[in-house]
C-alpha positions as protocol buffer text, in pm:
chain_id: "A"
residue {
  index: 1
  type: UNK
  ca { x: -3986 y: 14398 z: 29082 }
}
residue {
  index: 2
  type: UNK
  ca { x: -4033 y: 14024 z: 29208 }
}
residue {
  index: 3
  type: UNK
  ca { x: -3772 y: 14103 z: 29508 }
}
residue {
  index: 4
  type: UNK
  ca { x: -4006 y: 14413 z: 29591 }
}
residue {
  index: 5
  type: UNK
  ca { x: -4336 y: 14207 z: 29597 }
}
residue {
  index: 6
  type: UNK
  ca { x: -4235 y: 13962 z: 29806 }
}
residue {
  index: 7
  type: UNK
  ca { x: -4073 y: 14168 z: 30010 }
}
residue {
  index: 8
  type: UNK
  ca { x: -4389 y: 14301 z: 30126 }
}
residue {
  index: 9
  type: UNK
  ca { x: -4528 y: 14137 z: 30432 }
}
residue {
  index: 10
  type: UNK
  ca { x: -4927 y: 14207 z: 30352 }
}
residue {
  index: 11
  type: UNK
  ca { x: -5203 y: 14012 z: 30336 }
}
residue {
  index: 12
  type: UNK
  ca { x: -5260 y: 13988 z: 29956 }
}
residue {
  index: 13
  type: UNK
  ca { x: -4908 y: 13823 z: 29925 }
}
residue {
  index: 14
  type: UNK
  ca { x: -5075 y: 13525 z: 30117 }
}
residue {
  index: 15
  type: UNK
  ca { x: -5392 y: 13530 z: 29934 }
}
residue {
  index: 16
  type: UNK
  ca { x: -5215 y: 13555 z: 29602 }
}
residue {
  index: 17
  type: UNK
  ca { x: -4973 y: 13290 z: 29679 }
}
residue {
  index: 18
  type: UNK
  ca { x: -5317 y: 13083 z: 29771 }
}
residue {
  index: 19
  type: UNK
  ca { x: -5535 y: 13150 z: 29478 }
}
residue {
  index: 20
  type: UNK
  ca { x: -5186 y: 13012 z: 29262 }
}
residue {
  index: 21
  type: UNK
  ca { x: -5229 y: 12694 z: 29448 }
}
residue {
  index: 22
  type: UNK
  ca { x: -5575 y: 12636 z: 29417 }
}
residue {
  index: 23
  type: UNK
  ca { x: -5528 y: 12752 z: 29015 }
}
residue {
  index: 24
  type: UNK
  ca { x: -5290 y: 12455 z: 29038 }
}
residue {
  index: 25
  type: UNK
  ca { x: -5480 y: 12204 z: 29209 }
}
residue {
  index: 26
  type: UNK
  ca { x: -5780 y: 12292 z: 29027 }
}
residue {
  index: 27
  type: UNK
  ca { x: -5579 y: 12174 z: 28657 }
}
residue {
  index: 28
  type: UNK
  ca { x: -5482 y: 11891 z: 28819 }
}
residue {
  index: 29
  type: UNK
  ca { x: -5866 y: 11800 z: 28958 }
}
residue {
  index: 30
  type: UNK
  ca { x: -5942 y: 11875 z: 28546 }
}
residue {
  index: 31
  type: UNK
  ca { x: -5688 y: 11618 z: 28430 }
}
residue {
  index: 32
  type: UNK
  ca { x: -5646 y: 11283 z: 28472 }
}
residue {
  index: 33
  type: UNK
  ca { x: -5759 y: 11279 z: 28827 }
}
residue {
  index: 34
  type: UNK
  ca { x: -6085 y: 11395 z: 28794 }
}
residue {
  index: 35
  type: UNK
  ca { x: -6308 y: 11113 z: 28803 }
}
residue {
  index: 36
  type: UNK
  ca { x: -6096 y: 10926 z: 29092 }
}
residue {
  index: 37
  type: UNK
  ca { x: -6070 y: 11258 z: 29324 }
}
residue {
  index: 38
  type: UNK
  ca { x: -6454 y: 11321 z: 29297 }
}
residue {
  index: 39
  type: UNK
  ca { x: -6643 y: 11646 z: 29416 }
}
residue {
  index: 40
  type: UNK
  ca { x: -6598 y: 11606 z: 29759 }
}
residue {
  index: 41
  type: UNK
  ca { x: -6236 y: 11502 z: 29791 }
}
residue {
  index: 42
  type: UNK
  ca { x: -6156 y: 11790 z: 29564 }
}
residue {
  index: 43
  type: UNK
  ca { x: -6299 y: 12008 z: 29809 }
}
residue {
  index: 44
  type: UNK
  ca { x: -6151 y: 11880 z: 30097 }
}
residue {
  index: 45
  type: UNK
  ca { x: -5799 y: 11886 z: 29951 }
}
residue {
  index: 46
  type: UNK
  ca { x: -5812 y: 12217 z: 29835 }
}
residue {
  index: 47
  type: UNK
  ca { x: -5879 y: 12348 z: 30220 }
}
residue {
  index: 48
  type: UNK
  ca { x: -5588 y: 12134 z: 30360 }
}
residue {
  index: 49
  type: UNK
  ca { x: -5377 y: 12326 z: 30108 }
}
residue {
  index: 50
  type: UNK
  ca { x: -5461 y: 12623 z: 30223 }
}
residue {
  index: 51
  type: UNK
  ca { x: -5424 y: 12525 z: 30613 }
}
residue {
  index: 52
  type: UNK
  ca { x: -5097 y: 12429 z: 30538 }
}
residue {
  index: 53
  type: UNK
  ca { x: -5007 y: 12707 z: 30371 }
}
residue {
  index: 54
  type: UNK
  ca { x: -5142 y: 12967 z: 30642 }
}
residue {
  index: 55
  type: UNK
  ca { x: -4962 y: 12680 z: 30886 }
}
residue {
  index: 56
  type: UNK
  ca { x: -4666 y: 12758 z: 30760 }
}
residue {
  index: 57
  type: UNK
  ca { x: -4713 y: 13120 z: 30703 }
}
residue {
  index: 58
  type: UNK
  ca { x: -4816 y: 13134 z: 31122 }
}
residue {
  index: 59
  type: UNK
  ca { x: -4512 y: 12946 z: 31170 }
}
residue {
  index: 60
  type: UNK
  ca { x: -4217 y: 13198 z: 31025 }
}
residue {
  index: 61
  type: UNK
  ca { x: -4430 y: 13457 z: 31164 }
}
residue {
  index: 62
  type: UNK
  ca { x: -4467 y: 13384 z: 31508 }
}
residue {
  index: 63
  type: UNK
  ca { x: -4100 y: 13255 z: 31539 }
}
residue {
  index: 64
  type: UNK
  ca { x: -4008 y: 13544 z: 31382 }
}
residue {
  index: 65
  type: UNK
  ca { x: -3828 y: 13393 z: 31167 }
}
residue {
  index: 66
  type: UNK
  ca { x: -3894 y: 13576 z: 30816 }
}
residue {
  index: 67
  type: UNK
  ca { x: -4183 y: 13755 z: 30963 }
}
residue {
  index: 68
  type: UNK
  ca { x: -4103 y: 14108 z: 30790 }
}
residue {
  index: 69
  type: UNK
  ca { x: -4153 y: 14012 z: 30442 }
}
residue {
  index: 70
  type: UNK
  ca { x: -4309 y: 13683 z: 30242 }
}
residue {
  index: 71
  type: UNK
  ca { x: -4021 y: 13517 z: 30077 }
}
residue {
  index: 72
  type: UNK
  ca { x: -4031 y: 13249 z: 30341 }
}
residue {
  index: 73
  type: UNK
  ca { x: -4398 y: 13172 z: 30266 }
}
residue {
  index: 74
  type: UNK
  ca { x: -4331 y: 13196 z: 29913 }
}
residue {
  index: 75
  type: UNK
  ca { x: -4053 y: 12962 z: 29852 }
}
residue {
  index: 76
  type: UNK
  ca { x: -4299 y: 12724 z: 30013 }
}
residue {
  index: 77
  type: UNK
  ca { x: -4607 y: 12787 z: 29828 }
}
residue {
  index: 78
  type: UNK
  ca { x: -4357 y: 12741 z: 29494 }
}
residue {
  index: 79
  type: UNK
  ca { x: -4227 y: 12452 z: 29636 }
}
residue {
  index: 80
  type: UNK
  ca { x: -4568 y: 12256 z: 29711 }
}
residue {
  index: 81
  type: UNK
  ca { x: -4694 y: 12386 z: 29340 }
}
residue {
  index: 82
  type: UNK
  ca { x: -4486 y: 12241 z: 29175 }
}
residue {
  index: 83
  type: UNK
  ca { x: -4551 y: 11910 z: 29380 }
}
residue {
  index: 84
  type: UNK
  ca { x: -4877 y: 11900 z: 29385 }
}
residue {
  index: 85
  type: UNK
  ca { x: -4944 y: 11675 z: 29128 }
}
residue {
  index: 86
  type: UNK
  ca { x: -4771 y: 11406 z: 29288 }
}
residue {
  index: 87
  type: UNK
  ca { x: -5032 y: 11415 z: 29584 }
}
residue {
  index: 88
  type: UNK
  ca { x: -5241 y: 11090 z: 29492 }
}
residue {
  index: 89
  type: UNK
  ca { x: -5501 y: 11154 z: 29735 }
}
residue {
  index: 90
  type: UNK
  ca { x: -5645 y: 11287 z: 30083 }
}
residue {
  index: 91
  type: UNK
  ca { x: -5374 y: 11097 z: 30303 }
}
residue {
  index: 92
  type: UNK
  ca { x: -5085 y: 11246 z: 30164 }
}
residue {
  index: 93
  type: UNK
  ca { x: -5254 y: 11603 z: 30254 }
}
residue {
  index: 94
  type: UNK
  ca { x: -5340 y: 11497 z: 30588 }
}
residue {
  index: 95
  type: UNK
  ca { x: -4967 y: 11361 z: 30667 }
}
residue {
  index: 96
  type: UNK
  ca { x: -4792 y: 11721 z: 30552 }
}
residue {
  index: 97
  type: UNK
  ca { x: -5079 y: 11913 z: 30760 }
}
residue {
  index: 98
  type: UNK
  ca { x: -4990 y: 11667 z: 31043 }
}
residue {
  index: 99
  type: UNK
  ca { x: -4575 y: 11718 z: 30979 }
}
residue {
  index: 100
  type: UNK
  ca { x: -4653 y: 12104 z: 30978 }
}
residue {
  index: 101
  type: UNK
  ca { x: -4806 y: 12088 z: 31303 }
}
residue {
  index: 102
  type: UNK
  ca { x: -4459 y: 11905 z: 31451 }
}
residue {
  index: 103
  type: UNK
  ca { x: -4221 y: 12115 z: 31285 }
}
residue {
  index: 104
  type: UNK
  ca { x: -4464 y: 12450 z: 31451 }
}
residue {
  index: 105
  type: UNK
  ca { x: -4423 y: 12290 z: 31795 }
}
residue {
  index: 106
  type: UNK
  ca { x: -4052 y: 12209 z: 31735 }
}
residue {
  index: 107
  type: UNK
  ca { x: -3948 y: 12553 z: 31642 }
}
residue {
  index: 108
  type: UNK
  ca { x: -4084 y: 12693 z: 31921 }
}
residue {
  index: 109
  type: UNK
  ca { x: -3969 y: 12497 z: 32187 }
}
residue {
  index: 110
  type: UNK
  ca { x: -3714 y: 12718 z: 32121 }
}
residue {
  index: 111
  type: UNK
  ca { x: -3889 y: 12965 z: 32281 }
}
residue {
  index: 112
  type: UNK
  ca { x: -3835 y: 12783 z: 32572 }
}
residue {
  index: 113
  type: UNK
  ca { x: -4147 y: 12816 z: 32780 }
}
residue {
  index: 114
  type: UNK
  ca { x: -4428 y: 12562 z: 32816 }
}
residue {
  index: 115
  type: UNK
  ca { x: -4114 y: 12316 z: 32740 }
}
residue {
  index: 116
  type: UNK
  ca { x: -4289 y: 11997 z: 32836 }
}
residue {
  index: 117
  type: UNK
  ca { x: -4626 y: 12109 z: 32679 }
}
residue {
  index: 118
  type: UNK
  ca { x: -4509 y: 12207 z: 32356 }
}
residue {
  index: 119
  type: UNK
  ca { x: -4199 y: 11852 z: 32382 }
}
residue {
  index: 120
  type: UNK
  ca { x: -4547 y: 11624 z: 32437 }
}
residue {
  index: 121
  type: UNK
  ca { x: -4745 y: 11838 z: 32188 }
}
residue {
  index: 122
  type: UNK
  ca { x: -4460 y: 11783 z: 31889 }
}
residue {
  index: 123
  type: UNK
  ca { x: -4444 y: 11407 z: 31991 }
}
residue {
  index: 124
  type: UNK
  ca { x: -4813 y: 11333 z: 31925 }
}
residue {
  index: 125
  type: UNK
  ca { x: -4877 y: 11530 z: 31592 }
}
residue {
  index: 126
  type: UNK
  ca { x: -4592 y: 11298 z: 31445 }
}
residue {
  index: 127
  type: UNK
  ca { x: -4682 y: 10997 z: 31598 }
}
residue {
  index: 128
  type: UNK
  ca { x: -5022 y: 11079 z: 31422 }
}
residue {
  index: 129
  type: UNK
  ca { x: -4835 y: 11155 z: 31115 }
}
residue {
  index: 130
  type: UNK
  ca { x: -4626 y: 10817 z: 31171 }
}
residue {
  index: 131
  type: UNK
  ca { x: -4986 y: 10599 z: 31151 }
}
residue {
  index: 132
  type: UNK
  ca { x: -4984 y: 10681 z: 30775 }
}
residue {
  index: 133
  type: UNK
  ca { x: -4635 y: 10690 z: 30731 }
}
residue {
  index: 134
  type: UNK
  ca { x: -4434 y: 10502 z: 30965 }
}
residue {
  index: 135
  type: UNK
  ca { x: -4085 y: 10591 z: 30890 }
}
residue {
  index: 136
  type: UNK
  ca { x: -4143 y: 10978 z: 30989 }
}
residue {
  index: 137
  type: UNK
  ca { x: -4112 y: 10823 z: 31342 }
}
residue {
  index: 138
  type: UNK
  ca { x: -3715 y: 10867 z: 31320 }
}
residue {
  index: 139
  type: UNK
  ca { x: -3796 y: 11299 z: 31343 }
}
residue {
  index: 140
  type: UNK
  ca { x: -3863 y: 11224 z: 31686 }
}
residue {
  index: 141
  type: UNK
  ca { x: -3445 y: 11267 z: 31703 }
}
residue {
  index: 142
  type: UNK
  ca { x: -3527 y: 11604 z: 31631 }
}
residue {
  index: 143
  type: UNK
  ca { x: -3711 y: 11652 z: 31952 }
}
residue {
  index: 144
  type: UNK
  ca { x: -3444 y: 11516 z: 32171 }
}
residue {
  index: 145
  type: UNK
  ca { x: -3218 y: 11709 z: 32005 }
}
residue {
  index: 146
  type: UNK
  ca { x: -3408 y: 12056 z: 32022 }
}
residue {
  index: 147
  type: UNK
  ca { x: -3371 y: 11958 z: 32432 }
}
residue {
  index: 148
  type: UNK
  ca { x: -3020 y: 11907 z: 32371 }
}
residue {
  index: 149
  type: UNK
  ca { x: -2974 y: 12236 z: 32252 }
}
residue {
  index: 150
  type: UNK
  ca { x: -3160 y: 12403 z: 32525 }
}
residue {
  index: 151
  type: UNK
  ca { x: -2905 y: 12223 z: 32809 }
}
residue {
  index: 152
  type: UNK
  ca { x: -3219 y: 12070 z: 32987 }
}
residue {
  index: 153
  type: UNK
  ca { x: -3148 y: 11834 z: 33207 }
}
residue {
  index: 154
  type: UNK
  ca { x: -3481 y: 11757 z: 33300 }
}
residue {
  index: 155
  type: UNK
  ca { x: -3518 y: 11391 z: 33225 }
}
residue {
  index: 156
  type: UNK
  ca { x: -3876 y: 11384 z: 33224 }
}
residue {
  index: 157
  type: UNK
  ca { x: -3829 y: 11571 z: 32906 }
}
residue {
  index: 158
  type: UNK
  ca { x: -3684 y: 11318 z: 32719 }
}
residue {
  index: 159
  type: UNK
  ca { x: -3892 y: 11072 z: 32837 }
}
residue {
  index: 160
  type: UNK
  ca { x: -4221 y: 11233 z: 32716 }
}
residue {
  index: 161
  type: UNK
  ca { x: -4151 y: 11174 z: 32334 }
}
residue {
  index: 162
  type: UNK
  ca { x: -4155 y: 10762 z: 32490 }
}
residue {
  index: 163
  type: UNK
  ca { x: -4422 y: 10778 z: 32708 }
}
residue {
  index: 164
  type: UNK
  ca { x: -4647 y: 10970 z: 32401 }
}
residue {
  index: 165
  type: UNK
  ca { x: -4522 y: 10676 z: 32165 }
}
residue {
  index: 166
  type: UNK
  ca { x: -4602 y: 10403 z: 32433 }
}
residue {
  index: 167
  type: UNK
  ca { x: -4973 y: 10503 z: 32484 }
}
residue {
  index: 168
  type: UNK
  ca { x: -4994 y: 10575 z: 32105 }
}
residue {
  index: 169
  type: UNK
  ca { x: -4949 y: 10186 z: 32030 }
}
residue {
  index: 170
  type: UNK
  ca { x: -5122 y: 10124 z: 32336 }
}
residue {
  index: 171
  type: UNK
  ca { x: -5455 y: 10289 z: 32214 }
}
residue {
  index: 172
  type: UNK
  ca { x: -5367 y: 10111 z: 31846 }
}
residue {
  index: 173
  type: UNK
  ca { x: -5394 y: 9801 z: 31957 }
}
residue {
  index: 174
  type: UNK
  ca { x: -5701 y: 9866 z: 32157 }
}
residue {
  index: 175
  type: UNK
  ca { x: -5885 y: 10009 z: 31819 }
}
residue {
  index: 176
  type: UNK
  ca { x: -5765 y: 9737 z: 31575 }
}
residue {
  index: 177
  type: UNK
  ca { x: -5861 y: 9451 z: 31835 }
}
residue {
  index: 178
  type: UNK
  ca { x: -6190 y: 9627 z: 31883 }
}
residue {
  index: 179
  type: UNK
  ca { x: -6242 y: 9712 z: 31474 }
}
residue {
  index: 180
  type: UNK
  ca { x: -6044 y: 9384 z: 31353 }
}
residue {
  index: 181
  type: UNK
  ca { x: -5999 y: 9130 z: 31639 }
}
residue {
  index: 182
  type: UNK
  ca { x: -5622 y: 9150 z: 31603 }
}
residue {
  index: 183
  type: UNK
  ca { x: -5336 y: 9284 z: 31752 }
}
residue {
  index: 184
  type: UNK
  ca { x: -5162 y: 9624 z: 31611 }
}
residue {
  index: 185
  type: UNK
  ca { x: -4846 y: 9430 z: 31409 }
}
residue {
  index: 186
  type: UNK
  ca { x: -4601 y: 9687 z: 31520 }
}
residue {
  index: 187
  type: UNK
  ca { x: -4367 y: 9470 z: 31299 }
}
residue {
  index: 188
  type: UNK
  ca { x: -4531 y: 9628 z: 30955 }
}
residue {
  index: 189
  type: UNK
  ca { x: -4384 y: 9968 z: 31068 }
}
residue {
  index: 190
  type: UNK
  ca { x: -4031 y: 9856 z: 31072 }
}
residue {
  index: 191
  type: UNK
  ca { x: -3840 y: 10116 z: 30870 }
}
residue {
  index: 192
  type: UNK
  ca { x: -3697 y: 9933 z: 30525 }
}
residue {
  index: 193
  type: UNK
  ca { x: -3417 y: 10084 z: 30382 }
}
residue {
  index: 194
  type: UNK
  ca { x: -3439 y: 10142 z: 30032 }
}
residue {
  index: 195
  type: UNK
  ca { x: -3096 y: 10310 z: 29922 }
}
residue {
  index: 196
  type: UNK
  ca { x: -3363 y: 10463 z: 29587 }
}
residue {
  index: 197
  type: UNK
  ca { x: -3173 y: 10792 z: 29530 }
}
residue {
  index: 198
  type: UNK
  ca { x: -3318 y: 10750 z: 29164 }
}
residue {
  index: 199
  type: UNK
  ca { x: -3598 y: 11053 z: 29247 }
}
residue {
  index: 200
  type: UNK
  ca { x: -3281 y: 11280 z: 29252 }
}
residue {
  index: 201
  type: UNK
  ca { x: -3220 y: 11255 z: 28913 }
}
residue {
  index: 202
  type: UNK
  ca { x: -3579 y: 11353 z: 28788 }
}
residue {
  index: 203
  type: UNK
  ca { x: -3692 y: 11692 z: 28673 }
}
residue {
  index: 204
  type: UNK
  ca { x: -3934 y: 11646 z: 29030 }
}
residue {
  index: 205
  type: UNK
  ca { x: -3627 y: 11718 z: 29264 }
}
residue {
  index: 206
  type: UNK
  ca { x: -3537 y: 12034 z: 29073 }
}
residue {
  index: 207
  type: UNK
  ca { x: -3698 y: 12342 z: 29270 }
}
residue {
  index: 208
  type: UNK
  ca { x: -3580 y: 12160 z: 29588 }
}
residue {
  index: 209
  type: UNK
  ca { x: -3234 y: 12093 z: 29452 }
}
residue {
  index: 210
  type: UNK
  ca { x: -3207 y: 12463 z: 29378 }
}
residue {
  index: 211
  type: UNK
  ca { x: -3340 y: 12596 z: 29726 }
}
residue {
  index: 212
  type: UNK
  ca { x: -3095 y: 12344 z: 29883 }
}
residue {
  index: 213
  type: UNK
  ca { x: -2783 y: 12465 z: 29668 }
}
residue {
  index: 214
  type: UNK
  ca { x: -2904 y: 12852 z: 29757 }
}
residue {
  index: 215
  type: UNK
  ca { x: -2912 y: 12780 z: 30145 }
}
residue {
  index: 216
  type: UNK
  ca { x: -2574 y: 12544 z: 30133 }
}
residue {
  index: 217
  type: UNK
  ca { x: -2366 y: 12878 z: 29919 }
}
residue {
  index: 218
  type: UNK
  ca { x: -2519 y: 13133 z: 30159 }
}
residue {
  index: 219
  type: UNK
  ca { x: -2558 y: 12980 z: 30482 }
}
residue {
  index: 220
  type: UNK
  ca { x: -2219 y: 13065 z: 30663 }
}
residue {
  index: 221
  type: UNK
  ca { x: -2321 y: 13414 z: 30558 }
}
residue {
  index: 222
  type: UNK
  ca { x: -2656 y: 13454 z: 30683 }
}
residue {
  index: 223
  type: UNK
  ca { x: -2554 y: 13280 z: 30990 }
}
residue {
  index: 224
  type: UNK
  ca { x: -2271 y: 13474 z: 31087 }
}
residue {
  index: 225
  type: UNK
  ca { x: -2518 y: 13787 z: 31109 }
}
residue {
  index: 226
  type: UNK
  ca { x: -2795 y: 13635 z: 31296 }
}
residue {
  index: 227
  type: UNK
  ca { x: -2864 y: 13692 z: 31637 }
}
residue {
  index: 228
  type: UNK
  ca { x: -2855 y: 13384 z: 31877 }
}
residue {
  index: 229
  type: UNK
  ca { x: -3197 y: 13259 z: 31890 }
}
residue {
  index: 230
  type: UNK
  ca { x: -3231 y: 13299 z: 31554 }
}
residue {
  index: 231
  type: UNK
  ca { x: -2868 y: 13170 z: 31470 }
}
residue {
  index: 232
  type: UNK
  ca { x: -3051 y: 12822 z: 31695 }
}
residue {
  index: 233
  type: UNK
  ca { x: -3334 y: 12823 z: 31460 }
}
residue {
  index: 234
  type: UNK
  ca { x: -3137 y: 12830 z: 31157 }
}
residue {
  index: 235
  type: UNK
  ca { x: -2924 y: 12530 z: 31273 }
}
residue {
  index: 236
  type: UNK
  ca { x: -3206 y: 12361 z: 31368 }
}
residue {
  index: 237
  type: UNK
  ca { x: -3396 y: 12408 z: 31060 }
}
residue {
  index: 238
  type: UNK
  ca { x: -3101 y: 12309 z: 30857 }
}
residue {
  index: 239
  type: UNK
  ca { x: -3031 y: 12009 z: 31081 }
}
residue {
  index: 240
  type: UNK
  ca { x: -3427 y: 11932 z: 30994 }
}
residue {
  index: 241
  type: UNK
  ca { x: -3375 y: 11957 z: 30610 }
}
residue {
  index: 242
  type: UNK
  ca { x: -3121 y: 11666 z: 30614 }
}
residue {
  index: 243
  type: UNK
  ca { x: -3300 y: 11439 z: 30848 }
}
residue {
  index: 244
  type: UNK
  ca { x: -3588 y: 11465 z: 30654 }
}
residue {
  index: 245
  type: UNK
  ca { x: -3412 y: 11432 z: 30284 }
}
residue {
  index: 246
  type: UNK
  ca { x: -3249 y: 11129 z: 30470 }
}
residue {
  index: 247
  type: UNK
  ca { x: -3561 y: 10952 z: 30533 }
}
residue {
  index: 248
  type: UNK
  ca { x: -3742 y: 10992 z: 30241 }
}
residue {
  index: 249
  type: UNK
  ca { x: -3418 y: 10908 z: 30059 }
}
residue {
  index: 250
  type: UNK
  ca { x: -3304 y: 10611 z: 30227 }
}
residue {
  index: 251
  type: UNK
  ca { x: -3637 y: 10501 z: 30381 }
}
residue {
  index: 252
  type: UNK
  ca { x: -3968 y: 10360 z: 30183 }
}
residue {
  index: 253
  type: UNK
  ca { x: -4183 y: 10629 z: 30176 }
}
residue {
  index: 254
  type: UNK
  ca { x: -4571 y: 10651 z: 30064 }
}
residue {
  index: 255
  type: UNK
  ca { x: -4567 y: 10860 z: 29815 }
}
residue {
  index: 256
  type: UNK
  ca { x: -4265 y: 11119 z: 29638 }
}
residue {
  index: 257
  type: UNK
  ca { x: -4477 y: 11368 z: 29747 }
}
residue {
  index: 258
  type: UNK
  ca { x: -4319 y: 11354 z: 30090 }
}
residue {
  index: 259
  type: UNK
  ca { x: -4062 y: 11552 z: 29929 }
}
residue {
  index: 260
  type: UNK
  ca { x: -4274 y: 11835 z: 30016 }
}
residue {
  index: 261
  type: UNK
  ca { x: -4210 y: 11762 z: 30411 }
}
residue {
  index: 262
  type: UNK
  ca { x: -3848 y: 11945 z: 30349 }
}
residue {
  index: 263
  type: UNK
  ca { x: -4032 y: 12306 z: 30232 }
}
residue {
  index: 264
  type: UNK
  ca { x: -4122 y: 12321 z: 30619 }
}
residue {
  index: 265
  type: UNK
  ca { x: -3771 y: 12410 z: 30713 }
}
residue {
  index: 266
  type: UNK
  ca { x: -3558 y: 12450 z: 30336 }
}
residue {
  index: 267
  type: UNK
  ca { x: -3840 y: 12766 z: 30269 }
}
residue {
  index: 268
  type: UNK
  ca { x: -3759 y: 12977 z: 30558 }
}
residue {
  index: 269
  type: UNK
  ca { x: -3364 y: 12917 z: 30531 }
}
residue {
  index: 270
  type: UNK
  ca { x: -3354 y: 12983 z: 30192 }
}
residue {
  index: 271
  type: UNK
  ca { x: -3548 y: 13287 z: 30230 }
}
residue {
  index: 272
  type: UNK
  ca { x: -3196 y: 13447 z: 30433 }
}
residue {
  index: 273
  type: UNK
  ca { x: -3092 y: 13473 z: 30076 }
}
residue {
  index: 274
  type: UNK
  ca { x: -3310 y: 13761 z: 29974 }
}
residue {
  index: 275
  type: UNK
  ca { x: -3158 y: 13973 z: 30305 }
}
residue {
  index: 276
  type: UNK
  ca { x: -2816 y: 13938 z: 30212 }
}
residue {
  index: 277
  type: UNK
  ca { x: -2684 y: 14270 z: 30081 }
}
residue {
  index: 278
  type: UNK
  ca { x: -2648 y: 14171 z: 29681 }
}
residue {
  index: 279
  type: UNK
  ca { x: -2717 y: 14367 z: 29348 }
}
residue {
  index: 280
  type: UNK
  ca { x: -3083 y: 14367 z: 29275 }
}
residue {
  index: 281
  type: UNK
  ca { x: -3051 y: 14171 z: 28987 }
}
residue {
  index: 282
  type: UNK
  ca { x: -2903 y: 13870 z: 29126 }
}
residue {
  index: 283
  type: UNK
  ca { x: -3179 y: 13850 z: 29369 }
}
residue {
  index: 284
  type: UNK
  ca { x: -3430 y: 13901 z: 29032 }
}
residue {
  index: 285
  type: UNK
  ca { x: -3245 y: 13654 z: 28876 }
}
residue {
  index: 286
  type: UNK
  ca { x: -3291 y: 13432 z: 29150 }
}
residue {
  index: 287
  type: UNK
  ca { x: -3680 y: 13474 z: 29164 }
}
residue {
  index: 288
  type: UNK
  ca { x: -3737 y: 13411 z: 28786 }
}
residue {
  index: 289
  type: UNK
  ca { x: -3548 y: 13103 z: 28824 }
}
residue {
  index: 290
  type: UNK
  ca { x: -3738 y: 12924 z: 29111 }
}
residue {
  index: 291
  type: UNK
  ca { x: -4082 y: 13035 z: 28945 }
}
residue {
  index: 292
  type: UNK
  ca { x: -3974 y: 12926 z: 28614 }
}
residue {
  index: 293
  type: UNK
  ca { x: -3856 y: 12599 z: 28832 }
}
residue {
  index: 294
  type: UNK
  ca { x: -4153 y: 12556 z: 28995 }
}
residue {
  index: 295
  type: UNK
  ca { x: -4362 y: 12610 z: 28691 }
}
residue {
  index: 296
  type: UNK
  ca { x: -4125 y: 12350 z: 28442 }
}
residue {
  index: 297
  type: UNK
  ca { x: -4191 y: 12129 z: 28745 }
}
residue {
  index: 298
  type: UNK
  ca { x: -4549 y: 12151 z: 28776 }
}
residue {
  index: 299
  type: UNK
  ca { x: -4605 y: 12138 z: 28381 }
}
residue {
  index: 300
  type: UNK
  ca { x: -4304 y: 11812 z: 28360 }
}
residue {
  index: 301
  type: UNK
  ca { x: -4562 y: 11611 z: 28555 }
}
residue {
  index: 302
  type: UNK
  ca { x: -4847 y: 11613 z: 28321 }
}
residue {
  index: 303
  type: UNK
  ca { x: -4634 y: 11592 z: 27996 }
}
């Protein structure tokens, strides 16, 4: 029954999956938060939850990724659920929304056409991203490595990730001497290394953990049936999941909330699952379980 609905790739999937996250946003906004997130915030929040979502959802889709059914877009909307109420304000938003934006240019440089465009395009949303949380900067790896993959051997495409960081601190310096009299202290966005794998062990990893344990057991099999492009985008994707888990593990990050950065790429791998050719109710079972995670998540957080 849950396999069936999701397997539909129809509007009011979306829309569902989008009134459930504002349901959820809108207890937390009635909680605790209420009188620090104000009217306004509240508002703005709730659309940059559902850009991100319809992001995302425009991402599988035009990569074709999972773009014959929703289970991609739903893993992710279950995913940021049950984060959401570790989202302590607009920032946090703004960063996934800006993450989102990379990981949609990333994916299809795959494509490859409009190979510089799209290389520069991917480099500036996460240098953006990178102004409110510096660490993120290390993804840029992921954009060399996307070129890798390709066999360019244009140099200028390696260069333009650089070049787009160069003028980036370039044109911070120029604001903060102009707002603040003072040099941009490039020295404050030094990565730290924490070695604080303590978030692991909290009921707030669980939904992840799960999606992460689904895509490690079935990935060889998926993978073996894919065709090529998509058999690149899975690697990539996969290759994207650890990179990110690495930073945020090993890294100091903002907020736990960054957690949410991995649903970008975990959501669509783990959504190969559902097309593997298993007994209905192990795909059922499967579904109750990640709701019922997502939920237990969501509800952990304000107990």
């Amino acid at each position: 029954m849950l396999t069936k609905f999701f397997r539909q790739s129809k509007p009011i999937v979306l829309f569902f999956l989008i009134l459930l996250s504002w349901v959820a946003y809108l207890v937390q906004v009635l909680s605790y938060n209420k009188e620090s997130l104000g009217l306004k915030n509240s508002i703005i929040n709730t659309g940059l939850i559902t850009l991100i979502i319809f992001l995302q959802n425009f991402i599988i889709r035009k990569n074709k990724i999972n773009q014959q059914n929703s289970f991609g877009i739903s893993l992710f909307t279950l995913g940021l659920i049950s984060l959401i109420p570790l989202f302590e304000d607009t920032t946090s938003w703004l960063v996934l929304l800006f993450i989102g934006l990379f990981f949609r240019r990333l994916i299809s440089m795959l494509n490859e056409t409009l190979l510089k465009k799209k290389t520069f395009e991917a480099s500036a949303w996460l240098i953006i991203a990178s102004f409110f949380e510096p660490n993120f900067i290390l993804l840029l790896l992921l954009i060399w490595l996307a070129n890798l993959i390709l066999s360019v051997n244009q140099f200028a495409n390696y260069l333009i990730p650089i070049i787009t960081l160069g003028g980036a601190i370039i044109l911070a310096n120029a604001v903060t001497i102009i707002l603040y009299g003072e040099y941009f202290k490039l020295q404050e966005y030094v990565a730290t290394i924490s070695l604080d794998l303590s978030w692991y062990f909290t009921p707030n990893f669980l939904y992840i953990l799960v999606l992460l344990i689904i895509c490690i057991v079935s990935f060889p099999g998926f993978l073996q049936k894919a065709q090529v492009l998509k058999k690149i985008q899975l690697n990539l994707l996969l290759i994207s999941v650890l990179s990110v888990s690495a930073i945020v593990s090993f890294l100091e990050v903002g907020t736990p909330a960054f957690y949410a950065i991995c649903l970008f790429p975990l959501s669509p791998i783990a959504a190969e699952f559902f097309q593997l050719r298993l007994k209905k109710w192990i795909h059922e079972l499967v579904w109750i379980l990640l709701i019922s995670l997502s939920l237990f998540t969501y509800i952990n957080q304000y107990i």
